[in-house]
Predicted model as a PDB file, atoms N, CA, C, CB and O in Angstrom, pLDDT in the B-factor column:
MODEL        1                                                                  
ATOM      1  N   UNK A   1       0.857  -1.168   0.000  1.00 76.00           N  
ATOM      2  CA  UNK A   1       0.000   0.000   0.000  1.00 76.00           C  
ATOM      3  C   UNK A   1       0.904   1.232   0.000  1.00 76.00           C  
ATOM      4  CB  UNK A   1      -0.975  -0.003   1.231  1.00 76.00           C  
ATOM      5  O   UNK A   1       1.860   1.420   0.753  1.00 76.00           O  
ATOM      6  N   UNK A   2       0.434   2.079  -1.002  1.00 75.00           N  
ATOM      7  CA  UNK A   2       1.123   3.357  -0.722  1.00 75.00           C  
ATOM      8  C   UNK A   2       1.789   4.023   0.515  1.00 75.00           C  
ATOM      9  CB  UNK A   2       0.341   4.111  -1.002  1.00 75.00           C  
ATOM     10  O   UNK A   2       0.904   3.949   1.367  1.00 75.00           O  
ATOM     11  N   UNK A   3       2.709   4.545   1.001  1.00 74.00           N  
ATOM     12  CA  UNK A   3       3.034   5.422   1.918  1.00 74.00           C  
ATOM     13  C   UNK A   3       1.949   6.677   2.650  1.00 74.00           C  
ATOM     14  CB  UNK A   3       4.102   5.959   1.251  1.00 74.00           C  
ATOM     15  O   UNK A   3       1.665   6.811   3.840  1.00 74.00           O  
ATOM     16  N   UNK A   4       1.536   7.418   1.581  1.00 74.00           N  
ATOM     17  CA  UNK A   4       0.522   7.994   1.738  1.00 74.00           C  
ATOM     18  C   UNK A   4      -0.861   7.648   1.703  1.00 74.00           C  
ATOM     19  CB  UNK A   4       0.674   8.656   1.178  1.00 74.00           C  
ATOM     20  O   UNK A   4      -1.641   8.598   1.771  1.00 74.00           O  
ATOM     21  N   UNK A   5      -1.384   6.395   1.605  1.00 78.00           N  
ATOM     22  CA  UNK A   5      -2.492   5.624   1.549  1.00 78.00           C  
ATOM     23  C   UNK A   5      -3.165   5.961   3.122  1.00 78.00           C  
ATOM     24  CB  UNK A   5      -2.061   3.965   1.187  1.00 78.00           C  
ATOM     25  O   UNK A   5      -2.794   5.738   4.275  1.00 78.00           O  
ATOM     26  N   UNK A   6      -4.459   6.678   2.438  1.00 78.00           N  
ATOM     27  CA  UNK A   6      -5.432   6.549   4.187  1.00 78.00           C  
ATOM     28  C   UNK A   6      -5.571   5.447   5.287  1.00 78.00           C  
ATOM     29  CB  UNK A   6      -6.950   6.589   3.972  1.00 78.00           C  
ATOM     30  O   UNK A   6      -4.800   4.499   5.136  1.00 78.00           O  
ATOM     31  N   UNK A   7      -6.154   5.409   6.039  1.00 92.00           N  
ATOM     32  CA  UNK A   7      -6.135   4.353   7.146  1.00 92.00           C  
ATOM     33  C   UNK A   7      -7.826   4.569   7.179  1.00 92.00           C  
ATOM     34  CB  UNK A   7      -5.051   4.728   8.794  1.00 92.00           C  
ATOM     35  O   UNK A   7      -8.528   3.600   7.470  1.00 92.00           O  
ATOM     36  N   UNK A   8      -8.419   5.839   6.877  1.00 91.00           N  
ATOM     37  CA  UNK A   8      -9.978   5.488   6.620  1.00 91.00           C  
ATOM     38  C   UNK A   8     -10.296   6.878   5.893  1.00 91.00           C  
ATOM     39  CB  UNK A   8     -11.049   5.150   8.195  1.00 91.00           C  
ATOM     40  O   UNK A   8      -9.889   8.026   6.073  1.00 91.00           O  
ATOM     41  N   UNK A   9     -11.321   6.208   4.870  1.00 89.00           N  
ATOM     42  CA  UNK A   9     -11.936   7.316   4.598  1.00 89.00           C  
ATOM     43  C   UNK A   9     -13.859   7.171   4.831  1.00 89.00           C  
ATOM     44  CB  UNK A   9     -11.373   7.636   3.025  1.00 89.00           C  
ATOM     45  O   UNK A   9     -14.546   6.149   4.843  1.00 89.00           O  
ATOM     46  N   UNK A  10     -14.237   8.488   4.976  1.00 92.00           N  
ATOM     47  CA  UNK A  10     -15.264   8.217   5.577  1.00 92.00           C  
ATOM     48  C   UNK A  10     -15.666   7.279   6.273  1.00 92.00           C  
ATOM     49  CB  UNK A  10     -15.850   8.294   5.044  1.00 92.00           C  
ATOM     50  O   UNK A  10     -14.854   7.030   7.164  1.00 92.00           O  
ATOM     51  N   UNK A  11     -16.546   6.635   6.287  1.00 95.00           N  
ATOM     52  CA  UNK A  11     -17.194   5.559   7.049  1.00 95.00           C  
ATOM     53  C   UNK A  11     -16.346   3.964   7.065  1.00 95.00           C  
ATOM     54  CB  UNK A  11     -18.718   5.427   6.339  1.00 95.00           C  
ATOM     55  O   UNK A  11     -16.586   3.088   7.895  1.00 95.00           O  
ATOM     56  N   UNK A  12     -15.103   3.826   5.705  1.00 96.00           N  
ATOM     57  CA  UNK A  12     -15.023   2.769   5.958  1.00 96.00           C  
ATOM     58  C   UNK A  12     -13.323   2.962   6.115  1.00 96.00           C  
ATOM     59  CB  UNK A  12     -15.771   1.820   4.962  1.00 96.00           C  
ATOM     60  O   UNK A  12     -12.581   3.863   5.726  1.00 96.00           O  
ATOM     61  N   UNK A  13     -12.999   1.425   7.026  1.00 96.00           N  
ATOM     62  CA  UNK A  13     -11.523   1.271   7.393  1.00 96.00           C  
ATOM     63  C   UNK A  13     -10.866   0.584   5.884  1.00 96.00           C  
ATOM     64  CB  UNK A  13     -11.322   0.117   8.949  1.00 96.00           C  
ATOM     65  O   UNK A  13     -11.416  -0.237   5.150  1.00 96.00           O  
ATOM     66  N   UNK A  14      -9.613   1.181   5.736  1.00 95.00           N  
ATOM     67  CA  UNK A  14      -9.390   0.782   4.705  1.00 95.00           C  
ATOM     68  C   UNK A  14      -8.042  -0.180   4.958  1.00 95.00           C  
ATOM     69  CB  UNK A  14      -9.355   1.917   3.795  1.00 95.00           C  
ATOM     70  O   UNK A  14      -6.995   0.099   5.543  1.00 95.00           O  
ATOM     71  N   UNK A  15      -8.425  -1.311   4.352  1.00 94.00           N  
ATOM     72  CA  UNK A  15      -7.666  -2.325   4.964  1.00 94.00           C  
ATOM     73  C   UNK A  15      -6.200  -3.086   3.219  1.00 94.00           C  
ATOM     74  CB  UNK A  15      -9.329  -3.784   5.725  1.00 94.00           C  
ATOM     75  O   UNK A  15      -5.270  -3.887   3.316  1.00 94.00           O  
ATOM     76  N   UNK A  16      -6.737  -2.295   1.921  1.00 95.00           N  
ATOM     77  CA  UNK A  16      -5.732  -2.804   1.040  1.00 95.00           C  
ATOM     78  C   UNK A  16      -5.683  -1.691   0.004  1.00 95.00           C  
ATOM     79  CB  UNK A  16      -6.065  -4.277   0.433  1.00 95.00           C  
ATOM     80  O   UNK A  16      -6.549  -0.829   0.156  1.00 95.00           O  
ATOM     81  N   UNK A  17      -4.945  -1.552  -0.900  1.00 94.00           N  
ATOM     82  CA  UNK A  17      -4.721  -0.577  -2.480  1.00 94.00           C  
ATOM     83  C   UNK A  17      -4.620  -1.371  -3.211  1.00 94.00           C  
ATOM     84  CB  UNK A  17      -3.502   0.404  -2.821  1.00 94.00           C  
ATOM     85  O   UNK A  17      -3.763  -2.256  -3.204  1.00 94.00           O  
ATOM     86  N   UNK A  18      -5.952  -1.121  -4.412  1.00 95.00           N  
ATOM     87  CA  UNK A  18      -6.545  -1.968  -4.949  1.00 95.00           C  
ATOM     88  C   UNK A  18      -5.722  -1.104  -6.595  1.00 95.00           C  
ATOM     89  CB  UNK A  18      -8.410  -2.088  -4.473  1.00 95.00           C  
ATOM     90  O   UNK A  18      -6.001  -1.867  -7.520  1.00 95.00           O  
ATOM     91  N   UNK A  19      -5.266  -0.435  -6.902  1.00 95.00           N  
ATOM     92  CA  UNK A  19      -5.021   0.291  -7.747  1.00 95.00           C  
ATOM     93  C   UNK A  19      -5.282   1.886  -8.045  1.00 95.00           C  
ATOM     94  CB  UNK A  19      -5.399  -0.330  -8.405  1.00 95.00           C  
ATOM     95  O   UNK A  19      -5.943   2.598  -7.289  1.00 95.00           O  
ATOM     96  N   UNK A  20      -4.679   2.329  -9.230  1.00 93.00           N  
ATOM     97  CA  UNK A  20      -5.329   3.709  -9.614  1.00 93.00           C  
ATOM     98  C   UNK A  20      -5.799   3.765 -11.420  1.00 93.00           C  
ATOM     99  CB  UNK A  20      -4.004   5.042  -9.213  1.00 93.00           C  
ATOM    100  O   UNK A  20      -5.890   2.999 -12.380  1.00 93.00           O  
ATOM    101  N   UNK A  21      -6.036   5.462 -11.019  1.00 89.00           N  
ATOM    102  CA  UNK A  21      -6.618   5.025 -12.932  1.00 89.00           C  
ATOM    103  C   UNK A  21      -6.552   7.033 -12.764  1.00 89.00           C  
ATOM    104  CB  UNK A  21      -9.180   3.709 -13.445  1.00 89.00           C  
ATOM    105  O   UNK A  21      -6.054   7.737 -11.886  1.00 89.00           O  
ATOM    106  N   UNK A  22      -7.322   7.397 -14.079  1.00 87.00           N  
ATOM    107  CA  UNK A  22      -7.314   8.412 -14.388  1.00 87.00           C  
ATOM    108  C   UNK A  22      -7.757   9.374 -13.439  1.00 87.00           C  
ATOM    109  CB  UNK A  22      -7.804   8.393 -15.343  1.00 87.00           C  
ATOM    110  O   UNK A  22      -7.375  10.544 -13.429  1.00 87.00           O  
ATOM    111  N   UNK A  23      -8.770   8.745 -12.442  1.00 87.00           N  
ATOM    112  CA  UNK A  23      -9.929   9.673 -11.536  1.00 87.00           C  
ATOM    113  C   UNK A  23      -9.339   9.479 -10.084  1.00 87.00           C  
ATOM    114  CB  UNK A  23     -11.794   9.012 -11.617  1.00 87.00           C  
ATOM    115  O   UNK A  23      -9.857  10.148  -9.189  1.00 87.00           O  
ATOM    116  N   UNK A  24      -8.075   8.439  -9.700  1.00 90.00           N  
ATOM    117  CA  UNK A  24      -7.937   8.778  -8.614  1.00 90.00           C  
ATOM    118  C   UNK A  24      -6.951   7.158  -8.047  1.00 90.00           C  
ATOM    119  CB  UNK A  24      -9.529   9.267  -7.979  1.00 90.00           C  
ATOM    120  O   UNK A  24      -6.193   6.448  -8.707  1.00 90.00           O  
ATOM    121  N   UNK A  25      -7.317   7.070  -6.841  1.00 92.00           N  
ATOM    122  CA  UNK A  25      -6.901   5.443  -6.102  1.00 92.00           C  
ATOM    123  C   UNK A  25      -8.283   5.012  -5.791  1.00 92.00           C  
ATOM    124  CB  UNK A  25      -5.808   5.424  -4.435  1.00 92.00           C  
ATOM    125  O   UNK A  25      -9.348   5.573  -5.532  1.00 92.00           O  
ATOM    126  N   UNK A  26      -7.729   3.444  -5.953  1.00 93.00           N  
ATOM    127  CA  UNK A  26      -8.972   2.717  -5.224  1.00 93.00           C  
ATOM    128  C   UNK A  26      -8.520   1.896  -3.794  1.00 93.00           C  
ATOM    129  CB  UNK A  26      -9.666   1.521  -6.368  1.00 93.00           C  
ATOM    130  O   UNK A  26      -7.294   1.831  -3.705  1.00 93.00           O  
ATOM    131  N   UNK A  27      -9.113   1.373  -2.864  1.00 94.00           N  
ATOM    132  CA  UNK A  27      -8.838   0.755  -2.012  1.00 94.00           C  
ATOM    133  C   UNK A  27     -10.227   0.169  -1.487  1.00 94.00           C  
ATOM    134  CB  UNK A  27      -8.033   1.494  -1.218  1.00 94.00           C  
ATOM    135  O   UNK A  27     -11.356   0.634  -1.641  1.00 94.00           O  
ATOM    136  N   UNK A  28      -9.695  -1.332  -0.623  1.00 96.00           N  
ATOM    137  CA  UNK A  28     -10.428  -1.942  -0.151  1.00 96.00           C  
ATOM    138  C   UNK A  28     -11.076  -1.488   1.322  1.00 96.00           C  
ATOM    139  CB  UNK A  28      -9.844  -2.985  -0.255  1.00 96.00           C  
ATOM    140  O   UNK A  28     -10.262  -1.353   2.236  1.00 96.00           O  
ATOM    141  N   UNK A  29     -12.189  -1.296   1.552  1.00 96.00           N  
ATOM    142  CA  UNK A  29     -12.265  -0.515   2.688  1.00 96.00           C  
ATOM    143  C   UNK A  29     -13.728  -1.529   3.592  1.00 96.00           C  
ATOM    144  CB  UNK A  29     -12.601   1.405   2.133  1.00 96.00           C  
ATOM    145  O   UNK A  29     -14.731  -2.021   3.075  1.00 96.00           O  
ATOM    146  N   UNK A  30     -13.453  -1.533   4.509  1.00 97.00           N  
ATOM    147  CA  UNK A  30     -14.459  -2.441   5.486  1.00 97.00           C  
ATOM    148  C   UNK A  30     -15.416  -1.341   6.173  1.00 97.00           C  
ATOM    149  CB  UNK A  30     -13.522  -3.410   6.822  1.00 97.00           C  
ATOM    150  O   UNK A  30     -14.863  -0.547   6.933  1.00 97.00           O  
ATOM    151  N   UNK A  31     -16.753  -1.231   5.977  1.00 97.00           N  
ATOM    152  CA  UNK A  31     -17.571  -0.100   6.675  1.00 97.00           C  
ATOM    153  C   UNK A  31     -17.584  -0.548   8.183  1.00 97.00           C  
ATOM    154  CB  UNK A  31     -19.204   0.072   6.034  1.00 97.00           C  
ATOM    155  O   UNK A  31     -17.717  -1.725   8.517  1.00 97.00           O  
ATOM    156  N   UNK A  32     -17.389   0.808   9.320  1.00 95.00           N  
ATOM    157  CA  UNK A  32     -17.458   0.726  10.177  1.00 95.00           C  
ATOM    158  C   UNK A  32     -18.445   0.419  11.250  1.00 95.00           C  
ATOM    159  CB  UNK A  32     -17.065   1.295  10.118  1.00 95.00           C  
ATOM    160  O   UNK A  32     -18.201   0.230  12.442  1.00 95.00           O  
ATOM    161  N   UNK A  33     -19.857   0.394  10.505  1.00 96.00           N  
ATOM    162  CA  UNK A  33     -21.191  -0.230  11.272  1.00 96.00           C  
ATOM    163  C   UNK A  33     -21.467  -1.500  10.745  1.00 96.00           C  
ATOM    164  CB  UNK A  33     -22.559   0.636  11.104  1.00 96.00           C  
ATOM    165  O   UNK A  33     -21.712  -2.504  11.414  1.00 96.00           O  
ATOM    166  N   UNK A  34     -21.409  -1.407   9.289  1.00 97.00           N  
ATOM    167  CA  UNK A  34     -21.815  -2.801   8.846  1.00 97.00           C  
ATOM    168  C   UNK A  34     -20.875  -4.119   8.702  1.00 97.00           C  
ATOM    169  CB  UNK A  34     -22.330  -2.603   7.598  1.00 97.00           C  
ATOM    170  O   UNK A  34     -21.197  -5.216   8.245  1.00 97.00           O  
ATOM    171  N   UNK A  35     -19.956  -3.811   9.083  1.00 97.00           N  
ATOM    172  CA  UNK A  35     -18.527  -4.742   8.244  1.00 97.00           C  
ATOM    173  C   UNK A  35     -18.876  -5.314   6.545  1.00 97.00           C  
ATOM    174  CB  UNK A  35     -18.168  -6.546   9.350  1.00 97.00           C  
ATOM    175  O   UNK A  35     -18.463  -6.370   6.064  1.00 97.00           O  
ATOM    176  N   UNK A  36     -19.531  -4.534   6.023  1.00 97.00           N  
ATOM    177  CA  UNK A  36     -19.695  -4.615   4.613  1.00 97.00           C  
ATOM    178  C   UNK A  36     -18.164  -4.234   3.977  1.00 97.00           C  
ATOM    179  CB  UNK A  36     -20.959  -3.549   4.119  1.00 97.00           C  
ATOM    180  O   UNK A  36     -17.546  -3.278   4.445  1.00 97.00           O  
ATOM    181  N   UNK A  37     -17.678  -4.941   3.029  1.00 97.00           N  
ATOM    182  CA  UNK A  37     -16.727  -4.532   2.054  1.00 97.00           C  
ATOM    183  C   UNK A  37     -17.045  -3.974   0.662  1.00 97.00           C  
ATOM    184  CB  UNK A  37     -16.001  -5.551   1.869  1.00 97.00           C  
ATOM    185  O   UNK A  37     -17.829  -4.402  -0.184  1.00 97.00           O  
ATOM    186  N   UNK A  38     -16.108  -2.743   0.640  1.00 94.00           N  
ATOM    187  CA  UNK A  38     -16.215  -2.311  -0.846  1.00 94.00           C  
ATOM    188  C   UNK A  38     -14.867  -1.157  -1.345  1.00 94.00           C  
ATOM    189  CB  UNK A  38     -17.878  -1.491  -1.008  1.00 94.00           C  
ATOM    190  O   UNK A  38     -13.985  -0.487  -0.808  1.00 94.00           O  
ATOM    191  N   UNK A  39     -15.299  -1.399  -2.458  1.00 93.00           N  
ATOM    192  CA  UNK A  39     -14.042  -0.958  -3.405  1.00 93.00           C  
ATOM    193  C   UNK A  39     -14.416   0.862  -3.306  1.00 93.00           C  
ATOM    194  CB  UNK A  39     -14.157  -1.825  -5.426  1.00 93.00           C  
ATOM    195  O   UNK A  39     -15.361   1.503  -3.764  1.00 93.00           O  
ATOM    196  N   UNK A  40     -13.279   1.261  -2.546  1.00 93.00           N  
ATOM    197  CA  UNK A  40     -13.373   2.697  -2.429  1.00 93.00           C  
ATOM    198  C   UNK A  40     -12.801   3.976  -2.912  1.00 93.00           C  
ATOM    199  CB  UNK A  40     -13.244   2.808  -1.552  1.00 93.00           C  
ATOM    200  O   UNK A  40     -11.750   4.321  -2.370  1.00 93.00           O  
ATOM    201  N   UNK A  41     -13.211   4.611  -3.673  1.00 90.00           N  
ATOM    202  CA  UNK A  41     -12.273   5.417  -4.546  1.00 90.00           C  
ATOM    203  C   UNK A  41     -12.077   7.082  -3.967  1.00 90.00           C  
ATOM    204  CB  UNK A  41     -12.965   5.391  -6.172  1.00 90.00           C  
ATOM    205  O   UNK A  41     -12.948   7.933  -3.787  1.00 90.00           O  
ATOM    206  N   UNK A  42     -10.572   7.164  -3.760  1.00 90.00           N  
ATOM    207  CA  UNK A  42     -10.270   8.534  -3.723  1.00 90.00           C  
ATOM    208  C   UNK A  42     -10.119   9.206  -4.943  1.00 90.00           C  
ATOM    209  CB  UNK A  42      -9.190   8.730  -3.041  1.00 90.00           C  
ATOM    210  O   UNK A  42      -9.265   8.706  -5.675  1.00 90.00           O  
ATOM    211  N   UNK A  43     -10.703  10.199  -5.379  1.00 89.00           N  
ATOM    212  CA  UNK A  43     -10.561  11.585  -6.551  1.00 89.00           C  
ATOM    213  C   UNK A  43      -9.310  11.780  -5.846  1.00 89.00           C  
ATOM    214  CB  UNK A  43     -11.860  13.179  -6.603  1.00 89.00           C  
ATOM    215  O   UNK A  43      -8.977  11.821  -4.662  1.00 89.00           O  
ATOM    216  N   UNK A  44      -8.369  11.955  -7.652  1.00 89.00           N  
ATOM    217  CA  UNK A  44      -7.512  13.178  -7.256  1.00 89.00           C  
ATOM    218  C   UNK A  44      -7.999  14.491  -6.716  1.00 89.00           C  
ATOM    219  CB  UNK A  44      -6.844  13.544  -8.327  1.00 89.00           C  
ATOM    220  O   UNK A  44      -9.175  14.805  -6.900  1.00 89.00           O  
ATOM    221  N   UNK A  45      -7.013  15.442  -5.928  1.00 88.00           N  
ATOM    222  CA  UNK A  45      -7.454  16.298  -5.379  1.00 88.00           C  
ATOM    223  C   UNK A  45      -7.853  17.580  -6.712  1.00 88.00           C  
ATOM    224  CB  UNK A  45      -6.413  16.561  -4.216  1.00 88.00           C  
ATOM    225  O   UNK A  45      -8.568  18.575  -6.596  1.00 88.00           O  
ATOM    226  N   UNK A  46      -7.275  17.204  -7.637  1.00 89.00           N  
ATOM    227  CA  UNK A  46      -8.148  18.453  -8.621  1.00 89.00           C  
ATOM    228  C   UNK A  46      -9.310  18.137  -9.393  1.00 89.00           C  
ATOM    229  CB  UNK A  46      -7.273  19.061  -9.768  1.00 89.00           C  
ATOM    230  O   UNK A  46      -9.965  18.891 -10.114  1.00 89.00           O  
ATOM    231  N   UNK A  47      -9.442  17.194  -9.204  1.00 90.00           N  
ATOM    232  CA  UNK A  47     -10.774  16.470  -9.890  1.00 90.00           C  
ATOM    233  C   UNK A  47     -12.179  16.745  -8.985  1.00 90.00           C  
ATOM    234  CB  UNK A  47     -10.499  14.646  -9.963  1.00 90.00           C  
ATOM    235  O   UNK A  47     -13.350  16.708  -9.363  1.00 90.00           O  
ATOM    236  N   UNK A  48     -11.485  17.102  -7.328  1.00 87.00           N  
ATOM    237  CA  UNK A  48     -12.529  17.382  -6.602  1.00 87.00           C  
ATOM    238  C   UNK A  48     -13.848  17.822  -6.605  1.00 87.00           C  
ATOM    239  CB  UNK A  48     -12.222  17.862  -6.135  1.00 87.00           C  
ATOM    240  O   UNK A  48     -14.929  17.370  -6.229  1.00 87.00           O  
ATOM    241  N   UNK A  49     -13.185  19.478  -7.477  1.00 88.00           N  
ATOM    242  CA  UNK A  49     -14.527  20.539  -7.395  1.00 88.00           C  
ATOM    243  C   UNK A  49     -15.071  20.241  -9.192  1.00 88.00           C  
ATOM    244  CB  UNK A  49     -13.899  22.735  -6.945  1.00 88.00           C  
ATOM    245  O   UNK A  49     -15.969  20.882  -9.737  1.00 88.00           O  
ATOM    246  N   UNK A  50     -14.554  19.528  -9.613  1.00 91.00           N  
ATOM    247  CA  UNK A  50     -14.746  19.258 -11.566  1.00 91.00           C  
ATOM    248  C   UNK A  50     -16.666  18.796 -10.875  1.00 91.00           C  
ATOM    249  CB  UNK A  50     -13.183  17.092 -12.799  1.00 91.00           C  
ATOM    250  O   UNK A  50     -16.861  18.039  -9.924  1.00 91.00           O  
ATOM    251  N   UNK A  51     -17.635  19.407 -11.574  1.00 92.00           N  
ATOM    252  CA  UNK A  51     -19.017  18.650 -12.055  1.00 92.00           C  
ATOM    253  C   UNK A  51     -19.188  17.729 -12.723  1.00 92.00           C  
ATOM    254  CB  UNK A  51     -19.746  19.208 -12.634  1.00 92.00           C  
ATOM    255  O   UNK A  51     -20.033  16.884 -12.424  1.00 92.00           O  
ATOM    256  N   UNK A  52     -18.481  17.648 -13.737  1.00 93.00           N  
ATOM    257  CA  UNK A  52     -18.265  16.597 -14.740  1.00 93.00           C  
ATOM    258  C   UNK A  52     -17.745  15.288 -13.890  1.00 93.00           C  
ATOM    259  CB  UNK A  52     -17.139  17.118 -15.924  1.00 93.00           C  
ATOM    260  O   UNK A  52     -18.408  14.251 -13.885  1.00 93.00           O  
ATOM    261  N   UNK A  53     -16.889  15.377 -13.394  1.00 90.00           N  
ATOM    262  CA  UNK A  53     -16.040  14.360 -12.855  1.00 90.00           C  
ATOM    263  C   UNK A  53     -17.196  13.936 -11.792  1.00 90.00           C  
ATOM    264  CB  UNK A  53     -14.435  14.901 -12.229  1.00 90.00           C  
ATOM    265  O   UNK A  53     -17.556  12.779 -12.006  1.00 90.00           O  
ATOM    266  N   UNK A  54     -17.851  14.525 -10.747  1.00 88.00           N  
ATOM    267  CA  UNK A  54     -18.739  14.034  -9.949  1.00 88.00           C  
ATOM    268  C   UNK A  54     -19.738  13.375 -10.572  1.00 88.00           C  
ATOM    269  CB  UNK A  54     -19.188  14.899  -9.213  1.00 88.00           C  
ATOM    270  O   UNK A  54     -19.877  12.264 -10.059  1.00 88.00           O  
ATOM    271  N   UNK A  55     -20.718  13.633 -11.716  1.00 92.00           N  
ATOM    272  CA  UNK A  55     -21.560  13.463 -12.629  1.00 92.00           C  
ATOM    273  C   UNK A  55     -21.033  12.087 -12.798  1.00 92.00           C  
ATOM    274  CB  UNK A  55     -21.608  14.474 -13.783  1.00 92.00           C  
ATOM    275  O   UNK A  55     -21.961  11.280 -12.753  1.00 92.00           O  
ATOM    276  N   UNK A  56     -19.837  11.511 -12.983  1.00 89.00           N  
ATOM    277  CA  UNK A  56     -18.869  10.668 -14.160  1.00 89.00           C  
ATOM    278  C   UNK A  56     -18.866   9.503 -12.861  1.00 89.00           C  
ATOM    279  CB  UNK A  56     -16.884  11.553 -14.876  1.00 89.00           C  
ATOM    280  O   UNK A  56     -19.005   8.282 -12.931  1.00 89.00           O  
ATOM    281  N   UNK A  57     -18.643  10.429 -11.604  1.00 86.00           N  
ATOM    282  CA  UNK A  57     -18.444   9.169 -10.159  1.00 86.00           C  
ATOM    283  C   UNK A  57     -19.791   8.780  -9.768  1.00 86.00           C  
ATOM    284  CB  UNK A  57     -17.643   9.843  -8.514  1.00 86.00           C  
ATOM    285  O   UNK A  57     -20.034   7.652  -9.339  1.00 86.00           O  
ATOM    286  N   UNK A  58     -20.624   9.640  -9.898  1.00 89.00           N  
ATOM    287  CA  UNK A  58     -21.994   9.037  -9.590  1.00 89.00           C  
ATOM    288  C   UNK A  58     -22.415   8.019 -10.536  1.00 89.00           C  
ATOM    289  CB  UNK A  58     -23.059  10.076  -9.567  1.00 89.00           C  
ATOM    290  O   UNK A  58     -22.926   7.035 -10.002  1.00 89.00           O  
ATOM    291  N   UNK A  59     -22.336   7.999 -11.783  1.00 91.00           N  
ATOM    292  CA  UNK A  59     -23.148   7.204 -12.924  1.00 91.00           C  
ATOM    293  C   UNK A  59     -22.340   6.099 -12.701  1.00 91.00           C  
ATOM    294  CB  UNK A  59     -23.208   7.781 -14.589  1.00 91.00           C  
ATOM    295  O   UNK A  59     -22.779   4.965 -12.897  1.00 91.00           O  
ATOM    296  N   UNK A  60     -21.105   6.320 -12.278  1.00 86.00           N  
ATOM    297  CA  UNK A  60     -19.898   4.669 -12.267  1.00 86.00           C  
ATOM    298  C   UNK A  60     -21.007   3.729 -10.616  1.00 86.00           C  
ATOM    299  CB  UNK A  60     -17.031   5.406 -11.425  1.00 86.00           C  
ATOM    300  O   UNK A  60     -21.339   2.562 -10.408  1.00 86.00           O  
ATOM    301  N   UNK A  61     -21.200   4.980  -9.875  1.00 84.00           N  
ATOM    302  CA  UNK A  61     -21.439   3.808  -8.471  1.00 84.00           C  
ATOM    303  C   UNK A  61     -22.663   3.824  -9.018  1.00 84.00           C  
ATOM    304  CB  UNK A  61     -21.274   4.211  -6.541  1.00 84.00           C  
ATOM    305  O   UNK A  61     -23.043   2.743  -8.567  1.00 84.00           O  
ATOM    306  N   UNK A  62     -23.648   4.252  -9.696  1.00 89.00           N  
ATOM    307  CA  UNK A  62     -25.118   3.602  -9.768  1.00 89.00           C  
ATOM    308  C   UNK A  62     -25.069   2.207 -11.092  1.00 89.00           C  
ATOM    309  CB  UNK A  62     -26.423   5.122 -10.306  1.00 89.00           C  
ATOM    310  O   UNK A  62     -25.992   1.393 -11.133  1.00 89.00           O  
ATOM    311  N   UNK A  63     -24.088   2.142 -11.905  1.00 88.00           N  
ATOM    312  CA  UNK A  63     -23.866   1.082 -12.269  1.00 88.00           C  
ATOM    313  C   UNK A  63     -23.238   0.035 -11.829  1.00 88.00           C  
ATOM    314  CB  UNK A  63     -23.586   1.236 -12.965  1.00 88.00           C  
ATOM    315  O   UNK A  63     -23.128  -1.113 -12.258  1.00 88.00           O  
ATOM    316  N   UNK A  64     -22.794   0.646 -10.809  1.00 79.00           N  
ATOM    317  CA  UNK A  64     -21.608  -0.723  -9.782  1.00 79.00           C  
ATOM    318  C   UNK A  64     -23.087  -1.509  -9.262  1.00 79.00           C  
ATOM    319  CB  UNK A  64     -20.191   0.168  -7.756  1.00 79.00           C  
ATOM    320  O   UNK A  64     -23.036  -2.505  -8.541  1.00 79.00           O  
TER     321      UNK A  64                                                      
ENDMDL                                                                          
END                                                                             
């Protein structure tokens, strides 16, 4: 796992680095109420405030 790799983001513990791609890192992350697993993606930080790019992350998780 990266050096700089979180230890949690939002709600879930992130327990592996699953890769990256154009929009950011992914990692394996365990939710902290449910112990549900899922594939969790950090945005690069300039992709943050992009509409497009949010638009682009929403349509990816409603097809996941």
């Amino acid at each position: 796992m990266p050096s700089d790799a979180p230890k949690v983001l939002g709600p879930f513990t992130i327990s592996a680095y699953l890769g990256s791609g154009g929009m950011g890192e992914v990692y394996l992350g365990t939710h902290t109420d449910t112990g549900a697993q899922a594939a969790v993606k950090r945005l690069h930080r300039h992709l943050c405030e992009d509409e497009d790019v949010r638009r682009r992350l929403v349509r990816e998780v409603s097809l996941a």
